[in-house]
C-alpha positions as CSV (number, residue, x, y, z in Angstrom):
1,X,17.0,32.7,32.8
2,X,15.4,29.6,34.1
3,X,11.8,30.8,32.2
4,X,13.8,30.6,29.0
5,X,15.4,27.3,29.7
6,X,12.2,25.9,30.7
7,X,10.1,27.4,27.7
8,X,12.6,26.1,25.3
9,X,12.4,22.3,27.1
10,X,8.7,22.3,26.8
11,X,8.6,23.6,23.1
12,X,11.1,21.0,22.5
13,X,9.1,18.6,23.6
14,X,5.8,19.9,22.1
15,X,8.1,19.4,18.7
16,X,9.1,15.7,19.7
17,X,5.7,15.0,20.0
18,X,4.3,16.6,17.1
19,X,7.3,14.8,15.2
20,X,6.6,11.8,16.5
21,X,2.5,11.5,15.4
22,X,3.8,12.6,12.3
23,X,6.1,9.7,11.7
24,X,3.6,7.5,13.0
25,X,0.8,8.7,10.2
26,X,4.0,9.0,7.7
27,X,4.2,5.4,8.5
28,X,0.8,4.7,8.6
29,X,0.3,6.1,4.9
30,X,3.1,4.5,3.4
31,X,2.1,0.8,4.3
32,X,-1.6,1.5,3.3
33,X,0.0,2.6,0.1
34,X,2.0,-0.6,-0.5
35,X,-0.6,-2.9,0.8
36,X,-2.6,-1.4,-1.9
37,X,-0.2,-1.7,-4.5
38,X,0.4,-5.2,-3.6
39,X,-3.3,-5.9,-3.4
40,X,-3.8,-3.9,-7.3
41,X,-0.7,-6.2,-8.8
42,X,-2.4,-9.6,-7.1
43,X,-5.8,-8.2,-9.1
44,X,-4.7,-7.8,-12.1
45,X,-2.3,-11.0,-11.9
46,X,-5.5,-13.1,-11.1
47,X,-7.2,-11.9,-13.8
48,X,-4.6,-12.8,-16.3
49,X,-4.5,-16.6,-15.1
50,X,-8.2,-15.7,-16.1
51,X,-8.1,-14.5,-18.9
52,X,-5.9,-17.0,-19.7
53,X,-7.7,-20.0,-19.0
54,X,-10.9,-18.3,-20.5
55,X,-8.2,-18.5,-24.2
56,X,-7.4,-21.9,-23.7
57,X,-11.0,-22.7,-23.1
58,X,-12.1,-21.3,-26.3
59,X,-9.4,-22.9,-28.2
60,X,-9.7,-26.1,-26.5
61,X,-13.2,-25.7,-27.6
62,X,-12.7,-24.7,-31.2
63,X,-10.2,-27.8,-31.6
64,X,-13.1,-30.5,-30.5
65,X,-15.3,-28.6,-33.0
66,X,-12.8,-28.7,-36.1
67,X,-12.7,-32.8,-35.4
């Protein structure tokens, strides 16, 4: 009986392990996956203030040349 007890502890704490380094690379994922997605939405918000003052620029621009 003791074999079975003892078979069972040690597969249970293979499982813990295992469960274990797979929440860690779960976790690991998931913030390199929002980092990203914060990193993408900073991107593109940067190049709208671009964008932006590249319009402004132009119609700045094409005021001083209608005067």
């Amino acid at each position: 009986m003791s074999t079975i007890t003892d078979t069972k502890r040690t597969t249970l704490g293979y499982l813990g392990k295992a469960l274990k380094v797979t929440l860690g690379a779960g976790a690991a994922l998931g913030g390199s996956y929002l980092f990203s997605r914060i990193r993408d939405k900073h991107d593109a918000e940067t190049s709208l203030n671009r964008l932006e003052q590249m319009v402004e620029e132009v119609l700045a621009a094409g005021g001083d040349a209608e005067k």
